[in-house]
C-alpha angles and dihedrals in degrees: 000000000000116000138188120203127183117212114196090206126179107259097237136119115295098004088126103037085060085048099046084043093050083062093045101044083051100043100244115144117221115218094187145016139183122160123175134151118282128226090277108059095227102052118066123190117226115199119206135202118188142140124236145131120254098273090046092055094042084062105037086060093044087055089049090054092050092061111096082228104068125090095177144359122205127181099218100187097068099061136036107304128165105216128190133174121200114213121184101207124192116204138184119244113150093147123065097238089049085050091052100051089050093058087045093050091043081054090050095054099028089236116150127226109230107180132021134203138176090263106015146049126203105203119181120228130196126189153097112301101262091059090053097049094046088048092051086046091053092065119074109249090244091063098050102093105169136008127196112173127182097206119236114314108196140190137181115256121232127027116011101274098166 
């Protein structure tokens, strides 16, 4: 089962590199991962992305707690997230009629395009995991030129619990 699982670390040298070598030691493979300063300076929030049954991921947050590092470990998928995911895209449009079904398809998905060339466009796309992977579906593999994907970023919804 796919789980997402938010760490509150101190932001400080080699805290993720603990955290990314508590997965590997163990075997445990990361899908995503997205790590930034908090609003306080000194707090950074790691976001996780991993697959596991129940028992796995019990273990794999007990592990996390276990670090010096970590102020707090939340299972996000059992309870109300909001989760996005940023993608930069290259594609392909030398023709007028390519370069305007790119723009069609950037106004679909309300994704911005955030650089032109003479033969290609970057558009920015912002969304749960199922819209950017439609969107780059939706695109023939010979137009895609580039793909730069964050990986899901995810918070609890509500009152501010972490």
């Amino acid at each position: 089962m796919r789980r997402v699982i938010s760490v509150l670390l101190e932001n400080e040298a080699g805290a993720l590199s603990r955290v990314a070598g508590l997965f590997s030691a163990r075997g445990y493979n990361i899908e995503g991962l997205s790590v930034a300063p908090t609003d306080e300076e000194e707090v950074s929030r790691m976001t996780i992305v991993t697959w596991g049954d129940d028992p796995i991921i019990e273990q794999i947050i007990k592990q996390l707690r276990k670090l010096v590092e970590v102020i707090k470990v939340t299972d996000l998928t059992e309870g109300a997230h909001v989760e996005r995911e940023m993608v930069l895209l290259k594609v392909q449009a030398e023709s007028g009629e390519e370069r305007a079904e790119v723009k069609r398809i950037a106004d679909i998905y309300r994704s911005r395009i955030i650089d032109v060339t003479d033969s290609s466009y970057t558009l920015e796309v912002t969304g749960d995991g199922q819209k950017v992977q439609s969107l780059l579906e939706l695109f023939e593999p010979a137009q895609v030129v580039e793909v730069v994907r964050t990986g899901a970023i995810a918070i609890g919804r509500g009152a501010r619990g972490m």
